[in-house]
C-alpha positions in Angstrom: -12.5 36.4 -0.8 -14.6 38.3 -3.0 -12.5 37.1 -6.4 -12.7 33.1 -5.0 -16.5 33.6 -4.4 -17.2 35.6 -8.1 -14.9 32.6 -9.6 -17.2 29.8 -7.8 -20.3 31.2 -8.8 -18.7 31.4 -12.6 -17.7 27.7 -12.3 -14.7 28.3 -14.0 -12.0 25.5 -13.3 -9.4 27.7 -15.2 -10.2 31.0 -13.5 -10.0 29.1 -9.9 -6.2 27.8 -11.4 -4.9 30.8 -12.3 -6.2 32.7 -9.0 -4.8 29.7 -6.8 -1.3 29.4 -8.8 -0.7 33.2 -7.1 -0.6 31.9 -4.0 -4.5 32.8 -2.6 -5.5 31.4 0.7 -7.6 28.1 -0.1 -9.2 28.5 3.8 -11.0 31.2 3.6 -14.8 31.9 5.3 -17.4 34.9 3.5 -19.5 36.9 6.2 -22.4 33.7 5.9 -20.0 31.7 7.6 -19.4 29.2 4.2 -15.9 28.5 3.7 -14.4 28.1 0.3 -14.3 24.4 0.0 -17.6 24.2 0.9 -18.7 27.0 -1.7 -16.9 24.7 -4.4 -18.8 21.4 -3.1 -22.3 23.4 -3.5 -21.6 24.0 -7.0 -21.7 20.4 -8.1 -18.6 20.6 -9.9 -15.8 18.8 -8.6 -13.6 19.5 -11.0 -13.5 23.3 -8.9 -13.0 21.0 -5.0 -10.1 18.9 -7.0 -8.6 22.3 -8.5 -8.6 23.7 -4.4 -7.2 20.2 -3.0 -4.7 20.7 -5.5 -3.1 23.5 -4.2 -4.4 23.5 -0.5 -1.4 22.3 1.0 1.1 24.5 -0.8 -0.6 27.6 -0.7 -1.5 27.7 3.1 2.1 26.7 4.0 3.2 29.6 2.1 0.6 32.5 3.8 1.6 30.5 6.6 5.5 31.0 6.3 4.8 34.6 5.3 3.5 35.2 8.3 5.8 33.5 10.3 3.6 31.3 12.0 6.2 28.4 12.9 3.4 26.4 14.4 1.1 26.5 11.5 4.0 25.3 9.3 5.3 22.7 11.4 1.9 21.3 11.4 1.5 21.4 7.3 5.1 19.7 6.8 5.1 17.3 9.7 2.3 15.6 7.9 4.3 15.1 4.7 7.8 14.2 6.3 6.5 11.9 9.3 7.9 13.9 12.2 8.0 17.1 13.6 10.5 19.6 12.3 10.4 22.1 15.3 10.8 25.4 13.2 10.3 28.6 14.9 10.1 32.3 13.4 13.6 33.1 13.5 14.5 29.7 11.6 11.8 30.6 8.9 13.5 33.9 8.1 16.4 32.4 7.7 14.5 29.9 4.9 13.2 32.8 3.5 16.1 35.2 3.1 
């Protein structure tokens, strides 16, 4: 949390990029209780909200996969595909192995 709040405060659209193209968690909350998204808003620059809508979807499926959290990931794809897909762990580590 502490690189996505130091990369907000620099406003730096390419910064945010290159720490969101590793994967970081785009929901995450400091200890005031502001969440990311709503950090980027504050700043005025919506070139930095685009940047985390960009990769929202992708890189919470992922932390979500990693950590095998069928429900969570059943909920990010059934939004894209329509229908449920009814993963569960064990069918996730097969996807990932």
């Amino acid at each position: 949390m502490c690189g996505h709040v130091l990369i907000l405060k620099l406003e730096s659209h390419l910064h945010l990029e290159a720490h969101l193209r590793g994967w970081a968690r785009t929901h995450t909350v400091n200890a005031e209780g502001i969440d990311l998204f709503q950090a980027a808003m504050e700043t005025g620059d919506f070139s930095l909200v685009q940047c985390l809508e960009k990769y929202r979807r992708t890189n919470e499926l992922v932390a979500s996969a990693m950590a095998l959290d069928a429900i969570k990931v059943n909920q990010l794809l059934m939004h894209k595909s329509g229908g449920p897909l009814h993963l569960t762990p064990n069918s996730l580590l097969r996807y990932i192995h």
